[in-house]
C-alpha positions as CSV (number, residue, x, y, z in Angstrom):
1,X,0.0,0.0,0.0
2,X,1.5,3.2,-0.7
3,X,1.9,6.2,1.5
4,X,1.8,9.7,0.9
5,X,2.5,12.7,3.0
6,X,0.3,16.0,2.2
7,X,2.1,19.3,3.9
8,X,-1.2,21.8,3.5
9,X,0.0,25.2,3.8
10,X,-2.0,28.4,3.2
11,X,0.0,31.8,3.2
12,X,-3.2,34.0,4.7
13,X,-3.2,33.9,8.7
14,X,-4.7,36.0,11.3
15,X,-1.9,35.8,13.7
16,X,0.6,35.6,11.0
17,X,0.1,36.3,7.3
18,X,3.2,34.6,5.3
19,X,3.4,32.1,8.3
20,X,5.0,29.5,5.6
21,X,7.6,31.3,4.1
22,X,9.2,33.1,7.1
23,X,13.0,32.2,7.4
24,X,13.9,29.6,10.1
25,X,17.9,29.1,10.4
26,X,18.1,30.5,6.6
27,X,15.8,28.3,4.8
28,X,11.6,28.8,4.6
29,X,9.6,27.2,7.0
30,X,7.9,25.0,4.7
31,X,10.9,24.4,2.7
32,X,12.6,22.9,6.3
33,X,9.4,21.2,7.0
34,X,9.3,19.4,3.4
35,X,12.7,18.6,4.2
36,X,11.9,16.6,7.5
37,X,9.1,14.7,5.8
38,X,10.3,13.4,3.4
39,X,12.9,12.0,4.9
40,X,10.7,9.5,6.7
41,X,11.2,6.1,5.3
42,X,7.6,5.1,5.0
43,X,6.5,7.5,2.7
44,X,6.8,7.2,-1.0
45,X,5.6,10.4,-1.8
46,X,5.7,14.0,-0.3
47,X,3.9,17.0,-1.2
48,X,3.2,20.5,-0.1
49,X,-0.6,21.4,-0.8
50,X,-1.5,25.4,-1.5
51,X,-3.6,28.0,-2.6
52,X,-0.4,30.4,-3.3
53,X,2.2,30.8,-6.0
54,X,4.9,31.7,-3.6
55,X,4.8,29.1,-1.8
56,X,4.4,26.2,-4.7
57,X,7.6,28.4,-6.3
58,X,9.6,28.1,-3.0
59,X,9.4,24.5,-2.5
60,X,9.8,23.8,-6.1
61,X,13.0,25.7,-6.1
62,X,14.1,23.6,-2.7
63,X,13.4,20.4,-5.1
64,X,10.1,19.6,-3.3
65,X,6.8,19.2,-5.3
66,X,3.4,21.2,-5.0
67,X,0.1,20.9,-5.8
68,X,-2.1,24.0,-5.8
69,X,-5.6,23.9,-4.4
70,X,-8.5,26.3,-3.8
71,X,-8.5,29.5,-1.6
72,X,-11.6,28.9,-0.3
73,X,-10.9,25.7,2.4
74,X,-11.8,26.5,5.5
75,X,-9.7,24.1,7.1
76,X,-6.4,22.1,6.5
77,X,-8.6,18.7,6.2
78,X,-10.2,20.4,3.5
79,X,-7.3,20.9,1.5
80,X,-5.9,18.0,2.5
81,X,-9.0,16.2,1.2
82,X,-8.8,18.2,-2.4
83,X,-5.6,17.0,-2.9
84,X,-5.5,13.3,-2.2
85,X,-8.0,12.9,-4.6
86,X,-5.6,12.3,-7.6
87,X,-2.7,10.5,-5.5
88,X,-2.8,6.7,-5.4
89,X,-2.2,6.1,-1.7
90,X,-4.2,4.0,0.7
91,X,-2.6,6.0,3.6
92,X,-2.3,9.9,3.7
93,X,0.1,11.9,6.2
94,X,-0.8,14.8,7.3
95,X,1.8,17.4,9.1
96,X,1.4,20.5,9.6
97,X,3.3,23.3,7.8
98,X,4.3,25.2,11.1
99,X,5.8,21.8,12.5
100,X,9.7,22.7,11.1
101,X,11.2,20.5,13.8
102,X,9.2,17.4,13.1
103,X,11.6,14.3,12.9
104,X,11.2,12.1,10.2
105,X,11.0,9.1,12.7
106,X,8.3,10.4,14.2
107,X,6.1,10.1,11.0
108,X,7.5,6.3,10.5
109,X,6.3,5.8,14.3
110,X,2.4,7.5,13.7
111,X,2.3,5.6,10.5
112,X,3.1,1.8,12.2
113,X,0.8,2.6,14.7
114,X,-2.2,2.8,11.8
115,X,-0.8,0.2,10.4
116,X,-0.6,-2.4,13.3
117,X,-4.3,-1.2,14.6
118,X,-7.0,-1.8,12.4
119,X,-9.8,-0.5,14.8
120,X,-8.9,3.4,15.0
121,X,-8.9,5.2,11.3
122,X,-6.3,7.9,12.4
123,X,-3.5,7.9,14.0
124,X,-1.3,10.9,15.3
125,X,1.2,11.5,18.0
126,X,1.9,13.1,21.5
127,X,4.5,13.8,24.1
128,X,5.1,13.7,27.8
129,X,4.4,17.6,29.0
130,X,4.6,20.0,32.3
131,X,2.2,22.3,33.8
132,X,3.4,25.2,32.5
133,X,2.9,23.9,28.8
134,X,0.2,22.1,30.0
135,X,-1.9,25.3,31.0
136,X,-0.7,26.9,27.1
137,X,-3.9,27.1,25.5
138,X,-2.0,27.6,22.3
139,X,-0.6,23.9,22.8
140,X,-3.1,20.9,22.7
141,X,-3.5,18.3,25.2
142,X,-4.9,14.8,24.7
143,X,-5.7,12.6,27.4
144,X,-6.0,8.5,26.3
145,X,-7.1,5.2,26.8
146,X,-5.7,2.2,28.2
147,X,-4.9,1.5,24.7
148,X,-3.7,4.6,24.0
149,X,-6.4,5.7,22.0
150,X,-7.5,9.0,22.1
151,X,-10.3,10.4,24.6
152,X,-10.3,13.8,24.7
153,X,-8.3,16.6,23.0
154,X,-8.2,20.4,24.7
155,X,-7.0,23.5,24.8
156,X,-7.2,23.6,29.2
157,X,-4.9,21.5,31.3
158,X,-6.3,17.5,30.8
159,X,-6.3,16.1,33.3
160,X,-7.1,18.4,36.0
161,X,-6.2,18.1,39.5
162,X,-8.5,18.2,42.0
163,X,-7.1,19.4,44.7
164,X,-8.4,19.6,48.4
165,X,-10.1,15.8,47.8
166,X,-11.1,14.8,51.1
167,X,-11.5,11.1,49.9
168,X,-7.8,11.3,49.4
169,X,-5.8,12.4,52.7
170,X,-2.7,11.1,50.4
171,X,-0.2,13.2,48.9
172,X,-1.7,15.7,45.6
173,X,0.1,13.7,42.3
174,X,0.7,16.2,39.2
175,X,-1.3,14.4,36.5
176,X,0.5,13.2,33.8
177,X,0.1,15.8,30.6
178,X,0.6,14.3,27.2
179,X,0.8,17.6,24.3
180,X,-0.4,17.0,21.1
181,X,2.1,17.2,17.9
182,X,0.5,18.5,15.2
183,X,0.6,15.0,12.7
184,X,-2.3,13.1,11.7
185,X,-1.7,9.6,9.6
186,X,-5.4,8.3,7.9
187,X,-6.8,5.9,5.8
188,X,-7.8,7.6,2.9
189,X,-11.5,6.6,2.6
190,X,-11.9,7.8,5.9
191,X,-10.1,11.1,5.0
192,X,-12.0,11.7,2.3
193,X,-15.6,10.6,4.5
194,X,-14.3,12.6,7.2
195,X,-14.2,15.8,5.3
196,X,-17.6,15.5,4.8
197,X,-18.8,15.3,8.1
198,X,-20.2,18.9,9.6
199,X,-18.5,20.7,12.0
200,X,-19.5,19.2,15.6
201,X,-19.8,20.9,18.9
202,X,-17.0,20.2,20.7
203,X,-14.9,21.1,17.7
204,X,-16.5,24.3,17.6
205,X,-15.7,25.0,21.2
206,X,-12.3,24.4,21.1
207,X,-11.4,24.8,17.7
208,X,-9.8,21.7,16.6
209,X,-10.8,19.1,14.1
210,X,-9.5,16.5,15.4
211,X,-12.9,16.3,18.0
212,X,-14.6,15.8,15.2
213,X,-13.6,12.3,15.2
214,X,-14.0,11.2,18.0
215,X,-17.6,13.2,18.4
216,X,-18.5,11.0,15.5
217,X,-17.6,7.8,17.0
218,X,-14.3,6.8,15.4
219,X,-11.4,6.2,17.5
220,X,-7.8,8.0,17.4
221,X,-4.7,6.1,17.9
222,X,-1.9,8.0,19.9
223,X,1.6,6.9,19.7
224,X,3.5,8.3,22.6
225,X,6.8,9.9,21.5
226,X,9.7,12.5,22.8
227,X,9.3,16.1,22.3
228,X,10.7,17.8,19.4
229,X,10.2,20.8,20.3
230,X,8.1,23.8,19.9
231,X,5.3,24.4,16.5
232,X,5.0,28.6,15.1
233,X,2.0,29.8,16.3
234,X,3.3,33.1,16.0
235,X,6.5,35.2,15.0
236,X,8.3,35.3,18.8
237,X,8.1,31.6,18.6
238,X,10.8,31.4,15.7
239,X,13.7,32.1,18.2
240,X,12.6,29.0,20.0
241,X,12.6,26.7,16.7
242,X,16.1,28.4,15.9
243,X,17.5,28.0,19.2
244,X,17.0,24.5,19.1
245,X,18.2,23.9,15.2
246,X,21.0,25.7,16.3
247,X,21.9,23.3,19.4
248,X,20.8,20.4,17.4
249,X,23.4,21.4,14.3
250,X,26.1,21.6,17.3
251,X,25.4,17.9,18.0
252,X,23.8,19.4,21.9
């Protein structure tokens, strides 16, 4: 079965307009995250999907490959969805463009995990976390199963501690936070059904699509994995990404 990787990457943002082409260490964002991906040795095809020249021209030029779609998405699974259509995969990665310090291992990892567990129809991945990152609404938590499988995704600290429990005169245990890395791995029928499906409640509250899923019944594999490091969310958060390419290229 082959296995594709789709990088959707849209150059409007509210928090940051030109989000994919803003240098990182000298090279584009999306040009570093192309890079990464495909790398993995899973995949057998890699592409960036867009709604803007400049960004289709600036992988090109880094020897990637494009594929332009419409403007009018409302969502990354949208365009993800447009452009599987025409790619002869029967599993689709998903990572997102502001992910420049995704490991290509990582995406070999979320992919096995599909693979190996035929119940859930996505996978993705997620990393041990502390409070402080833990209380970030900007960073996603997920809290899961026995299984691993994926309960609950949020933008507040999951789980929360109760403190002052008077059925428990024991010591107060931090809970253990697990953040959510922005890669999803599918099978493609269910990408392409799941695009379909209106937005839900839950999804609506917190704003993430992933809800969506599980508020429709189908179940989320979660491979547990170590932290690569901060996403861009916005433009302070490119000294982070550099500080740790920086230490990383130093062998650190």
């Amino acid at each position: 079965m082959q296995i594709a990787a789709i990088i959707p990457a849209r150059y409007a943002s509210t928090r940051f307009p030109g989000k994919p082409l803003a240098p990182i260490a000298g090279r584009p964002m999306i040009a570093r995250v192309y890079q990464q991906v495909s790398a993995a040795e899973v995949l057998d095809l890699t592409l960036v999907a867009t709604d803007d020249l400049r960004i289709a021209r600036v992988v090109e030029e880094y020897g990637g490959e494009a594929v332009m779609t419409s403007s009018s998405h409302s969502s990354g699974t949208d365009r993800l969805a447009e452009a599987v259509q025409e790619v002869e995969a029967g599993i689709i990665v998903n990572v997102q463009g502001d992910e420049p310090l995704i490991k290509p291992n990582m995406i070999d990892q979320a992919v096995t995990l599909l693979q190996q567990d035929k119940e859930v129809r996505m996978a993705t991945l997620a990393a041990p976390a502390g409070p402080e990152i833990a209380r970030d609404p900007d960073r996603v938590k997920v809290v899961v199963d026995k299984q691993n499988r994926a309960l609950y995704f949020s933008r507040a600290a999951i789980p929360a501690l109760r403190k002052n429990n008077s059925r428990d005169s024991g010591p107060e245990v931090e809970p253990r936070y697990l953040q959510h890395i922005g890669l999803y791995v599918y099978r493609k029928e269910f990408l392409l059904n799941f695009a379909t499906l209106q937005p839900t409640p839950l999804e609506m509250s917190e704003s993430l699509e992933q809800l969506r899923a599980l508020e429709n019944g189908y179940k989320i594999g979660v491979g547990i994995c170590q932290h690569h490091g901060p996403g861009v969310d916005r433009p302070e958060d490119i000294a982070d990404v550099e500080a740790i390419i920086f230490q990383e290229d130093k062998g650190g």
